[in-house]
N, C-alpha and C positions, 0 to 999 in steps of 0.2 A: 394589463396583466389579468389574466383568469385562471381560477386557480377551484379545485373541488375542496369543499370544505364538510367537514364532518356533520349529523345530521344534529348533534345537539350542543352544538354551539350558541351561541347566547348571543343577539342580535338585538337590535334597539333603532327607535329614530329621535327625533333632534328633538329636544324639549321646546312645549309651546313657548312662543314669543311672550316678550316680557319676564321668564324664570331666568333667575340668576346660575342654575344648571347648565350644563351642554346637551348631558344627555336626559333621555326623557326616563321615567321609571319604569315603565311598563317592557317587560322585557321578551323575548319570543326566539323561537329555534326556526331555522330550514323545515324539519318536518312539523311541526305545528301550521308553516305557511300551506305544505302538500294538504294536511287534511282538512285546511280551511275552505270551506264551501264557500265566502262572499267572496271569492277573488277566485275569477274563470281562469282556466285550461286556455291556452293560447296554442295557436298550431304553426309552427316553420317550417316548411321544407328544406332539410339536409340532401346531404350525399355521403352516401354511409353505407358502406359492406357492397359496393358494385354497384348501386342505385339511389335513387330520388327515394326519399321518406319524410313521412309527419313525424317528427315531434314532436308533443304535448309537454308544455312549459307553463309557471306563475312566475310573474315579474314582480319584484319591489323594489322602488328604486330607494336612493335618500337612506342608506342604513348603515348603523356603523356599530362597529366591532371594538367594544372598549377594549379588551386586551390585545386586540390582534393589531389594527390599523390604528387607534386612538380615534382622532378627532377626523379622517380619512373620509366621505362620502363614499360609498360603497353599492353598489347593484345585487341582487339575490336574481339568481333564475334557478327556479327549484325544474329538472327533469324529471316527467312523469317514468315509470317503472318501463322500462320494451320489453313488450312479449314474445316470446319466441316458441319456434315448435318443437321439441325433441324426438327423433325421427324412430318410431314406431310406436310413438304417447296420443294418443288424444288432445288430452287439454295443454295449454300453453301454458310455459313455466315463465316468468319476471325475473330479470336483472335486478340490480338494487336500481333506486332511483337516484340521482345526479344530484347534488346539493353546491352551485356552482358560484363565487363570489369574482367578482370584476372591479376594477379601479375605470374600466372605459364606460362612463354616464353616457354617451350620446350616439354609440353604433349601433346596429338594429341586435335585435335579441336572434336573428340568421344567420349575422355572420360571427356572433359569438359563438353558437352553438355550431356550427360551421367548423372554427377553429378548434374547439373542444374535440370535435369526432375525428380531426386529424393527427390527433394525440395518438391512437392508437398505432396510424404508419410510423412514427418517431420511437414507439416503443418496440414495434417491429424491427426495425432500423437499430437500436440497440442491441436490442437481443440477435442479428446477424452480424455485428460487429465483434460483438466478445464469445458468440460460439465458433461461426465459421471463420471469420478472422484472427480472432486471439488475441484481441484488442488485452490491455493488462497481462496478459501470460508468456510474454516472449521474453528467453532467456537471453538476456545482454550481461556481454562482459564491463561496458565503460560507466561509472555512474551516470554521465553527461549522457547515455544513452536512454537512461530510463526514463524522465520524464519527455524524451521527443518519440520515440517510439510508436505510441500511443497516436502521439498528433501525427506525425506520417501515416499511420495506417487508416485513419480517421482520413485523411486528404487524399490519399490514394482511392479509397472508395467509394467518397464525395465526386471526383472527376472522374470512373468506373460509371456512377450511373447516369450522371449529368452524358457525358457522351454515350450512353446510351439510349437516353431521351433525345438526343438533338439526331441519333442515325435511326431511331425507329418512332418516337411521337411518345407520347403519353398513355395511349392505348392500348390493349394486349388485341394482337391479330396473328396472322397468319406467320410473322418472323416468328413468333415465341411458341415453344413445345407447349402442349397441352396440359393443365395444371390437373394434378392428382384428385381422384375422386373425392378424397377427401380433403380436397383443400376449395375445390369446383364446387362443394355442398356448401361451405363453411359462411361462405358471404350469405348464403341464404336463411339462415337461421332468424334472425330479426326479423320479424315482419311488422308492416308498418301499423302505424295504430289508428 
């Protein structure tokens, strides 16, 4: 599981060998880790907004969350802020940075971040369910109608694009109309770091 966590959360690692403790005292946040200079900026290449990009990341592994996870071993990967252009600005304006918590200790910090950035088609995927769809908004007469509703129109659009990827590929070519200038600009906004 990975999951973003807020930036002043209270984090911890295991109290030295031999305390009758679990946890240790010394306590610290996600963003204390960003501004800490003894632990480097690490770099992954994603795929993100139409293309291959650097992300600048700090790992900690071994840390645990007294009130969230308990006794849980835990992973921190703090994401550096992405810069972006605003189209007739000068200087690049920053995202918030990513403050990201993981129960998976042993997969690479690529394809966690990986996963994280495909958060955003899922949210996409939402948001054309319940606008252009009307996922929640259709008026049924039977109660036994209300809660399947939802799951039919969920599964009708689920196999809408799956057979759309299997009659045209994954890639946008020459089948698919030309996407609006302002949707054509939109992927390009992040630039890499």
């Amino acid at each position: 599981m990975i999951a973003r966590a807020r930036r002043d959360v209270k984090l911890c690692k295991r109290a030295p060998a031999g305390s009758r403790c679990f946890y240790d005292s010394t306590r610290f946040t996600p963003e204390q880790i960003r501004q800490d200079d003894s632990i480097a900026w690490l770099k992954a290449r994603v795929f993100y907004g139409g293309q291959w990009r650097k992300m600048r990341y700090k790992e900690v592994r071994d840390v645990f969350w007294r009130t969230g996870c308990r006794k849980r071993a835990l992973r921190l990967l703090v994401v550096a802020p992405i810069p972006y252009r605003v189209p007739g600005r000068r200087r690049k304006a920053y995202r918030d940075p990513a403050h990201l918590l993981t129960t998976d200790l042993h997969g690479t910090a690529q394809e966690l971040l990986q996963a994280y950035s495909h958060r955003w088609q899922i949210e996409v995927n939402h948001r054309e369910e319940k606008d252009t769809l009307g996922v929640g908004q259709a008026q049924v007469r039977s109660l036994r109608s209300v809660p399947r509703q939802p799951a039919f129109v969920v599964a009708a659009y689920s196999a809408l694009l799956l057979a759309g990827l299997l009659a045209y590929g994954a890639t946008r070519d020459s089948h698919y109309l030309p996407l609006p200038k302002w949707r054509s600009n939109a992927h390009r906004l992040p630039v890499s770091i």
